[in-house]
N, C-alpha and C positions, 0 to 999 in steps of 0.2 A: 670620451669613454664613460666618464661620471652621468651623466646624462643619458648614455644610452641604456646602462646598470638601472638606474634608476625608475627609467621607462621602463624596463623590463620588469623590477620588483610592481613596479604599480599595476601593469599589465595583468602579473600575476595575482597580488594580491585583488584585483576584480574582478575574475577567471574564478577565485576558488571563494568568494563571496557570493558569488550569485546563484537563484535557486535557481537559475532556468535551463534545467540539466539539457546536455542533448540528447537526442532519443530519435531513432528511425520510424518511418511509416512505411507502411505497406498497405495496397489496397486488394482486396478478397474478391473472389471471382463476381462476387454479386454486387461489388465496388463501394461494398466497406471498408473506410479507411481504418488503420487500427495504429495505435502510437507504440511501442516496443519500451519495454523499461526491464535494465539487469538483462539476463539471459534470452539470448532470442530463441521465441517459441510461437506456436503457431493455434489460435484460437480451437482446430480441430480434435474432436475426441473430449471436449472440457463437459462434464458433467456438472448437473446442475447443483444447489445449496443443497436442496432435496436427498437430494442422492447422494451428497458427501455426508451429511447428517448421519443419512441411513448407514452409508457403508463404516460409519467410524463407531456404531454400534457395539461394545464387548471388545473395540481393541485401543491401545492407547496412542496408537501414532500408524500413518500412511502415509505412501506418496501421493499424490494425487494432483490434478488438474481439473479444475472444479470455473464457473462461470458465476457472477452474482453482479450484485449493482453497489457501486462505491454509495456511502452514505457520508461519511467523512473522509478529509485525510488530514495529518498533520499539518497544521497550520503555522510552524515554524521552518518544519523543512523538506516535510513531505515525507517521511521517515518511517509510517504505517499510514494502513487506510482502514477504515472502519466500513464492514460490509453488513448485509441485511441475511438475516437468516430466516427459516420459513416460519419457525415460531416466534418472532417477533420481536428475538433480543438480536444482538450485534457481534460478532467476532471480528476481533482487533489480525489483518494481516501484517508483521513484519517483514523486513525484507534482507535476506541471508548476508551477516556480518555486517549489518548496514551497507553492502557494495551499492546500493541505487536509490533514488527517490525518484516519488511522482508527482505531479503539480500540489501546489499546497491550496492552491482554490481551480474551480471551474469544470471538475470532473464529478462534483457531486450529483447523482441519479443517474450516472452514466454503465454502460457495460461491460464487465473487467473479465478478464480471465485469469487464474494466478497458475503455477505452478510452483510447487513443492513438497515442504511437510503439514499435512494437518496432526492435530496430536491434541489432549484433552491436557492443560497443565493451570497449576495454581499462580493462582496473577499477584503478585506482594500489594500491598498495602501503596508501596514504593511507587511498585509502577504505576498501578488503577490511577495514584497522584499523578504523576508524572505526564500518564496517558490525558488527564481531565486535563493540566494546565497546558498540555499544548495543543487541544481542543479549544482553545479559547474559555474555561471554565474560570469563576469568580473564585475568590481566594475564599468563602461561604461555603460552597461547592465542594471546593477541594478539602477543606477541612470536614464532611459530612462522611468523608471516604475512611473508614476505619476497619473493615474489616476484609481479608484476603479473600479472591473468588475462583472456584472451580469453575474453567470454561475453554471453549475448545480456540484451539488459537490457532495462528496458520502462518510457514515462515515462505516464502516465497523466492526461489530463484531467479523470473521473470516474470513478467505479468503484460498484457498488453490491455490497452481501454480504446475503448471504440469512442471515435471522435464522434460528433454532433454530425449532421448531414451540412456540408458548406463551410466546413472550419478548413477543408484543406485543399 
């Protein structure tokens, strides 16, 4: 019985260590795979950077489902992804209560779709740190982060990324 407890705790303890969440695929009528993460939701109706840009114009928060290309993600645990916006900066997506992560390498320049809230909010000093050093940033780096940023952020209920062609 000592032994089977024990398997069990170790079972578990490597179950709830490992980043390699599970996550469904589906593939699109045109036989794009896509990987599901958080809330399942369906690539259809996602509107472009462009467009969420435009539509978040004079108001401080929407729902939306919006389409863009991962640039980063957390490199600890997957925990946000850093996307491309049309003018050239980055908006940091979270993902709602932390309920889900998405790979921590391999998806960079790939195609996402997120849903949830976009909303324009002030980033602390705290996080911009927090966000650099789990980017992989030099403790230089991180120390150069001194002042808080207005910018539009994005909190995500599901998101799915379209796999490479031959990954599935």
């Amino acid at each position: 019985m000592k032994k089977l407890l024990l398997s069990l705790c170790a079972a578990t303890a490597l179950f709830a260590c490992s980043d390699g969440e599970k996550h469904a695929h589906t593939v699109s009528a045109d036989g794009t795979v896509y990987a599901h993460y958080g809330d399942k939701i369906t690539p259809d109706g996602a509107m472009s950077t462009e467009e969420l840009v435009a539509k978040m114009a004079g108001q401080t928060s929407i729902d939306a489902k919006f389409t863009g290309t991962i640039i980063q993600t957390c490199q600890k645990k997957g925990c946000w992804m850093s996307v491309a916006l049309p003018d050239g900066n980055d908006m940091t997506v979270t993902f709602k209560d932390y309920g889900f992560f998405v790979p921590t390498e391999g998806v960079e320049q790939q195609t996402f779709v997120a849903q949830g809230v976009c909303s324009y909010d002030t980033l602390s000093v705290e996080w911009l740190q927090h966000l650099a050093e789990d980017a992989g940033k030099t403790a230089e780096e991180i120390a150069m982060i001194t002042e808080p940023e207005f910018a539009l952020a994005f909190e995500a209920t599901g998101v799915v990324i379209k796999e490479p062609a031959g990954t599935h």
